[in-house]
C-alpha positions in Angstrom: -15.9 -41.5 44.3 -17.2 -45.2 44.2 -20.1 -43.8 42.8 -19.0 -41.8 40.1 -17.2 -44.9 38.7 -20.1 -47.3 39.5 -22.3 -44.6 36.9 -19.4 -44.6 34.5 -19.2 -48.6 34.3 -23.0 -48.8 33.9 -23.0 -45.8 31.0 -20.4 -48.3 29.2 -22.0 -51.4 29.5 -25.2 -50.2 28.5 -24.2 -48.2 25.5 -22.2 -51.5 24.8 -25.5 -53.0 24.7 -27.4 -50.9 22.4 -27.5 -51.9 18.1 -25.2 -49.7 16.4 -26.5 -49.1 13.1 -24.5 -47.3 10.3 -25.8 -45.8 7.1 -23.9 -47.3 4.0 -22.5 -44.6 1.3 -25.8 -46.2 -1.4 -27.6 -44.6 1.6 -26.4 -41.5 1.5 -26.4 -41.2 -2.1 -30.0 -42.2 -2.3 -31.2 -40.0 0.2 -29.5 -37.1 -1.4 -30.9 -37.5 -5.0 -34.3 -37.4 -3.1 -33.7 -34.2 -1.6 -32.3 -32.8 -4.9 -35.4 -34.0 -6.8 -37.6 -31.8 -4.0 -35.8 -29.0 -4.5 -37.1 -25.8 -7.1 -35.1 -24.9 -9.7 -32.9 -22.2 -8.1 -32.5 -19.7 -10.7 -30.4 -19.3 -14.3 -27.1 -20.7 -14.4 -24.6 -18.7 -16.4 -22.0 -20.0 -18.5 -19.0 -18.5 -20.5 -21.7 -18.2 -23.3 -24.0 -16.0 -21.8 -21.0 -13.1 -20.7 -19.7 -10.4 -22.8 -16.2 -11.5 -24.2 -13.2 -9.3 -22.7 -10.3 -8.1 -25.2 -7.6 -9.9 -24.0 -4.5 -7.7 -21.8 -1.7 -5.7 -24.5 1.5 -7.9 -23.9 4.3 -5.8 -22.0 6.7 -4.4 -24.2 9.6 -6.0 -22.9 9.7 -9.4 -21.4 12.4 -11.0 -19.7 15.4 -13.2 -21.3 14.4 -16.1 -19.1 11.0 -16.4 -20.3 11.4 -15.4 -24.1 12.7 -16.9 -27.0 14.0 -15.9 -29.9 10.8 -14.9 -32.0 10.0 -13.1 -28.6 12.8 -11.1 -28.6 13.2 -10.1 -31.7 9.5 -8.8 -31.3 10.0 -7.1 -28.2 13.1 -5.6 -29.2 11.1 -4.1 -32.3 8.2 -3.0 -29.9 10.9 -1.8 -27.8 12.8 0.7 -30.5 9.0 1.9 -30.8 8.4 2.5 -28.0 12.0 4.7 -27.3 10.8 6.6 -30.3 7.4 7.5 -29.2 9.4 8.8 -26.3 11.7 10.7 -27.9 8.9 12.3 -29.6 7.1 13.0 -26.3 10.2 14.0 -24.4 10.9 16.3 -27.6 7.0 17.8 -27.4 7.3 18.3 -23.5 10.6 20.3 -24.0 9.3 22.4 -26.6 6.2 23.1 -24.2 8.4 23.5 -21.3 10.5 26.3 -23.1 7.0 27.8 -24.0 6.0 27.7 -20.7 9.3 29.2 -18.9 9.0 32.3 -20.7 5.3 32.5 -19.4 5.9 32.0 -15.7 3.0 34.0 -14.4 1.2 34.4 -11.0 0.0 30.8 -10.6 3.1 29.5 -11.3 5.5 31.4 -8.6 2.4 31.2 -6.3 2.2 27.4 -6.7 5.6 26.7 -6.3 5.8 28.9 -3.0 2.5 27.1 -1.7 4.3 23.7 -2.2 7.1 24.6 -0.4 5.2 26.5 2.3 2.8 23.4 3.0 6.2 21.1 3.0 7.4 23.5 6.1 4.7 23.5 7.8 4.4 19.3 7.5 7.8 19.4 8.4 7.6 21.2 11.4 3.9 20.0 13.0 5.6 16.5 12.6 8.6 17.8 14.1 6.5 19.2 17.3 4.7 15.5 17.3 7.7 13.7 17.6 9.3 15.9 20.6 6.2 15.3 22.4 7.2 11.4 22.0 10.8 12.1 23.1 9.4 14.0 26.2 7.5 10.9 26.6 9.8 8.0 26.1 12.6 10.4 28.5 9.8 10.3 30.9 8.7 6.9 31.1 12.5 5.2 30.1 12.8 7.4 34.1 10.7 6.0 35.8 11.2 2.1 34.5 12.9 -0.3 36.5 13.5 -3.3 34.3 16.3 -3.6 32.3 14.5 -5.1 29.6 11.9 -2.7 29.5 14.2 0.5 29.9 16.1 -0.8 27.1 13.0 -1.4 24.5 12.1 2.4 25.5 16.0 3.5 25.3 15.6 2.1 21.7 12.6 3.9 20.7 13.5 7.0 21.9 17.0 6.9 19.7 14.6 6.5 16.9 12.5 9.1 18.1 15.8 11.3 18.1 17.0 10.3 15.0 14.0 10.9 13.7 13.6 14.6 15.4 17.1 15.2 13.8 15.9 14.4 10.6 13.3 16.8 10.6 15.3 19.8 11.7 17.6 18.9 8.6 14.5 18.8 6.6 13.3 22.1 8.3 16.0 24.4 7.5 16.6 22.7 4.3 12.8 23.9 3.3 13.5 27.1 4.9 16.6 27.6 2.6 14.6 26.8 -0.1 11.9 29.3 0.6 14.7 32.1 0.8 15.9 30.6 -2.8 13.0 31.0 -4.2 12.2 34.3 -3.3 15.7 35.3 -4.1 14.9 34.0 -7.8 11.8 35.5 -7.7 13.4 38.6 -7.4 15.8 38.4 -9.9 13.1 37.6 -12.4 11.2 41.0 -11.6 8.1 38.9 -10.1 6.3 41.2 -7.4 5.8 40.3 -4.2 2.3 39.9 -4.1 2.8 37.0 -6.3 4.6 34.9 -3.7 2.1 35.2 -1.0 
């Protein structure tokens, strides 16, 4: 131990010793235009001059009271009332096609509709199988825990698991209803079976 501090003390006193010599910010500077002057030219520098301009963004229709003022409302109340017309237009347009297409409901249609809500069904119920796999889990491991703290974090994830699982059986026989619907309707507008499948 004596000599580990006798090392120490002499390390001290002889960088006490030694110059210490500092380099003074004119130094720096000096040294650094030097380097700067060694260096190639890197390459083109681009400026604002030498990029394509960009149009500038279409203001939002409708701005909010806190921000406008009075020119900016009466504007944006104007671009507004255009814009509700346009959409009554559209709206009116989509309706007329709508009616056009309701009295052509043809194979692609039922078919498509049927597909959507076959694939929904089937999401529905894989999921459904996924999640009781966690429950069987959670039931499994919440068993064999014997901290409270611990059994009561996997207590908790398992009543979402449940909820969850509970959910999904809603959701299940909701899509199954829905199938049945939809054949029903099917029916009653003549479409053949073969359509649905």
């Amino acid at each position: 131990m004596r000599i580990l501090t006798l090392v120490t003390i002499l390390g001290l006193v002889a960088g006490a010793g030694a110059p210490l010599y500092g380099q003074s910010l004119a130094d720096v500077a000096k040294k650094e235009e030097d380097r700067r002057k060694k260096v190639p030219d890197t390459g083109k520098v681009f400026t604002n001059k030498d990029l394509r301009p960009v149009p500038a963004p279409e203001a939002p229709a409708t701005a909010s009271p806190a921000t406008a003022d009075a020119a900016g409302d009466a504007k944006d109340s104007t671009a507004a009332a255009k814009a509700e017309k346009t959409d009554e237009k559209a709206d009116a347009k989509a309706d007329a096609k709508g009616d056009a297409k309701a009295d052509t409901k043809d194979q692609k249609y039922w078919f498509g509709r049927m597909q959507g809500l076959r694939e929904q069904l089937d999401r529905d119920r894989i999921f459904a199988e996924a999640i009781q796999s966690r429950i069987n889990a959670l039931t499994a491991d919440f068993a064999a825990r014997d901290d409270p703290a611990q059994r009561s974090q996997v207590g908790a994830a398992r009543e979402k698991a449940l909820a969850e699982a509970e959910r999904l059986k809603l959701s299940i026989d909701e899509g199954t209803k829905a199938i049945a619907a939809l054949e029903e309707e099917a029916r009653r507008a003549g479409v053949p079976p073969g359509w649905l499948r």
